[in-house]
N, C-alpha and C positions, 0 to 999 in steps of 0.2 A: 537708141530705143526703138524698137518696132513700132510702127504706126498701123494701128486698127482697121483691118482689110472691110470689114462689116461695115455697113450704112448706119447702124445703131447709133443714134445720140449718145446711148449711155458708155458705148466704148468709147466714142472721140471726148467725154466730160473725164471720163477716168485719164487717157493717153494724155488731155493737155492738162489735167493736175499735176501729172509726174513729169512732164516734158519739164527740159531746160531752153525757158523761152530765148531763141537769139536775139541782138541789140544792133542796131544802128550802127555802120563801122564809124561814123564822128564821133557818138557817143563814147564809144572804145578808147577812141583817141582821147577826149578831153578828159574823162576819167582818168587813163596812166597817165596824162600831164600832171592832174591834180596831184596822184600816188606820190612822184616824184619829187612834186614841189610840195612839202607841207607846208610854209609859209604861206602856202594861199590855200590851205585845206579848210575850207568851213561847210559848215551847215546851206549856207547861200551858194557857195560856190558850186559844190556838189549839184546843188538842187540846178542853179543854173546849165550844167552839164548834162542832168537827167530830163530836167519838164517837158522838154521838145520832143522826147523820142517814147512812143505812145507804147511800144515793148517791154523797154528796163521799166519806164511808170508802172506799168501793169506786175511786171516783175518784182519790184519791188513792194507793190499795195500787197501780193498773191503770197508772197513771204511775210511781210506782215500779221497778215491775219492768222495766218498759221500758228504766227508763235506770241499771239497775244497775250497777256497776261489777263489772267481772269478778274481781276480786281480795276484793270482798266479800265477808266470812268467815262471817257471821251471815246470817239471813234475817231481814227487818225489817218487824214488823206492827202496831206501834204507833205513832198519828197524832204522836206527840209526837218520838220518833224518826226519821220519813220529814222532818218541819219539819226537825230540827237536820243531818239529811243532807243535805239539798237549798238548804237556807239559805231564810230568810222573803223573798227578793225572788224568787227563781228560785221557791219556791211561787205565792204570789200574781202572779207572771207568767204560769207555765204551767199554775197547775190553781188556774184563778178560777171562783168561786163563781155561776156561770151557764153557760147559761140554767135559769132555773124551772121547776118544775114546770109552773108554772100558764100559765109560754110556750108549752113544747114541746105542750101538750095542747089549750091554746084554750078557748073558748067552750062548742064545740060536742062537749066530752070532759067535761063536766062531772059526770056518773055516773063514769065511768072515774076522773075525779081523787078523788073522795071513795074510792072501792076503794083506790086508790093510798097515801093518807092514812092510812090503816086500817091499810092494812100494814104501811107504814113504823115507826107508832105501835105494833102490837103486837113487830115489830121492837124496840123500844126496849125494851119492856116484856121481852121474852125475856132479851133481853142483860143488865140489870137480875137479873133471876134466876138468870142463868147464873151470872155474876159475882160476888156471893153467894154462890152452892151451892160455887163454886171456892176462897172462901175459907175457908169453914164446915172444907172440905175439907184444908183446909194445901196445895191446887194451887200450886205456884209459877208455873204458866201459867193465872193468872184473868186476865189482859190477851187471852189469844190465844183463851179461852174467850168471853170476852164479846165478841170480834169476829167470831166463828164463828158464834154466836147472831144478831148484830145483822145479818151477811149473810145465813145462810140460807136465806133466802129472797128474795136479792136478784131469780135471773131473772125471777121473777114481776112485781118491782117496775118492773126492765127493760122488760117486756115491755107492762106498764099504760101506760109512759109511751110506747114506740113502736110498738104494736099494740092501743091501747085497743080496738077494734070485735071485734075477735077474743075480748079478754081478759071482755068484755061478753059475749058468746058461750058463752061458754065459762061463765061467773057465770052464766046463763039455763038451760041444760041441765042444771046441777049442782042450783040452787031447785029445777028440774020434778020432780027424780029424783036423791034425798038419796044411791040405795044405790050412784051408777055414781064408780067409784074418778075420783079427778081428772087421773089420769096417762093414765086411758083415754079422756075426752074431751080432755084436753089434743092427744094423737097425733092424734086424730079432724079436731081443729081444724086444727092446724099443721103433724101432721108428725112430731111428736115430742113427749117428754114435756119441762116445765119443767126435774124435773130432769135428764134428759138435757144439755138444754143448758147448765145450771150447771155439770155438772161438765166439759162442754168448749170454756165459756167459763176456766174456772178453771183447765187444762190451758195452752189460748192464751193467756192473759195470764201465765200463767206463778206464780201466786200461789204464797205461800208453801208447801210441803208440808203442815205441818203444819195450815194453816188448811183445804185442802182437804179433810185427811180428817178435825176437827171437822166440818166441814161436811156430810158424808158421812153419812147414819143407816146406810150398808152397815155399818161400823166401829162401830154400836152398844152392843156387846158390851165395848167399851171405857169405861172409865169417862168421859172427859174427854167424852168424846166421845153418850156416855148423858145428860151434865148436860144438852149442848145440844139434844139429841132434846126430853126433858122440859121446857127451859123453852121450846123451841119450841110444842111442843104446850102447856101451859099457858099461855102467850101467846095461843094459838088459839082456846082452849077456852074458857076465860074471858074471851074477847071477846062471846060470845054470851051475858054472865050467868055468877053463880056457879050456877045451879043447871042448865046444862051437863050432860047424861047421861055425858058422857065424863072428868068431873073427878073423879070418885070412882078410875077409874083411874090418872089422869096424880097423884093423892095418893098411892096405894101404892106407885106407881113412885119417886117423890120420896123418900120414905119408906125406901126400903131403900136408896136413891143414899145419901142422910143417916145412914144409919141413926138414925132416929127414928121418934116414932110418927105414926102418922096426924093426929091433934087437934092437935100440934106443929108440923106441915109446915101444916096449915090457919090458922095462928097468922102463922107466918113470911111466908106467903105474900100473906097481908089477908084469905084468900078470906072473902065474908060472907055470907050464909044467901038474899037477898033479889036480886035482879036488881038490877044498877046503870046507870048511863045510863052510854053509851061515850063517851070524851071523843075529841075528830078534832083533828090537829095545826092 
């Protein structure tokens, strides 16, 4: 599919409606294990295969909503759920587990796919904490929390995978010059800001309400909605090492989400004294 030469929002919201999002190559993997093995074909299985990889989720919420039945009473944001709505043949027909990451980008995107990696990966690690903090919480939406988390940040991951030169661009200007906000070179580059276009791709696909406004840090002020800011940002934060300038913050923000102390939340969390080596999907 041609990719929209123009800086316009409105061509890159139409292009990534019709795009066939690529997936995680583990994901890939543990899907055709599933295929194979139907004795371990369920609802849980599948889901366990899908939660982690912030793509096929989105891929599959993004087909969902499409083909919702009007009569549907409930908004439905759980990969285990959309499976038993749609049935295990009509998924693995219409929202199969390709193309790759490592297709859609080539050779010649090889910088851009490790970016890509990174994100996904700290994606994971967010939701991971979300989801947690939601139970610590007595949240009875830690499912819808931990999918909030794990998208978040999906346009950026979007946008890695079908505007790496740009997204490379854009990582180059930010290294020269720490202080320039990333929304303000974002616009600079494209047009527009990442999350600008999150939230109306989120609108167009029509995603569930609820998840849009976890998703949202305007609604910060909200608690559910606070968890996911926080393990966003600590996802981020502690990408760069624990001794990050900016984790001494995203701790006391944790901290009063929890109500707990400081040395607590540093407990819960792993954080550890020393730089650690980042692990890439």
């Amino acid at each position: 599919m041609p990719q929209p030469k123009q800086r316009k929002l409105s061509d890159w919201i139409s292009f990534l409606t019709k795009a066939d999002i690529p997936v995680l190559r583990q994901t890939a993997r543990n899907l055709q294990q599933l295929q194979k093995n139907e004795l371990h074909l369920n609802a849980r299985s599948f889901a366990h295969a899908v939660k982690n990889d912030p793509l096929m989720s989105v891929k599959l919420l993004r087909y969902m909503q499409a083909h919702k039945r009007r009569n549907q009473a409930h908004e439905v944001m759980e990969v285990e759920q959309i499976v038993m709505m749609l049935g295990f043949e009509t998924t693995f027909r219409k929202i199969q587990p390709k193309p790759l990451v490592e297709e859609v980008l080539g050779r010649d995107n090889r910088n851009a796919l490790v970016y890509l990696l990174k994100t996904a990966h700290r994606a994971q690690i967010a939701s991971g904490y979300a989801f947690d903090w939601a139970v610590r919480l007595h949240d009875l939406h830690f499912e819808e929390i931990r999918t909030a988390a794990l998208l978040h940040d999906i346009a950026e991951m979007l946008m890695w995978c079908f505007s790496p030169q740009e997204m490379l661009m854009i990582k180059k200007v930010q290294q020269q010059n720490k202080n320039l906000r990333s929304a303000m070179v974002q616009e600079k580059v494209f047009g527009f800001s990442l999350h600008h276009l999150q939230l109306e791709l989120a609108e167009k696909w029509r995603l569930p309400e609820l998840l849009i406004t976890l998703m949202d840090d305007e609604h910060a002020q909200r608690q559910r909605v606070r968890n996911v800011v926080l393990a966003v940002d600590l996802a981020r934060h502690s990408a760069n090492g624990w001794n990050d300038a900016a984790l001494p913050d995203d701790y006391q923000g944790i901290a009063r989400l929890l109500h707990l102390d400081v040395a607590d939340v540093m407990t819960i969390v792993g954080a550890e004294p020393q730089d650690t080596a980042e692990t890439i999907i």
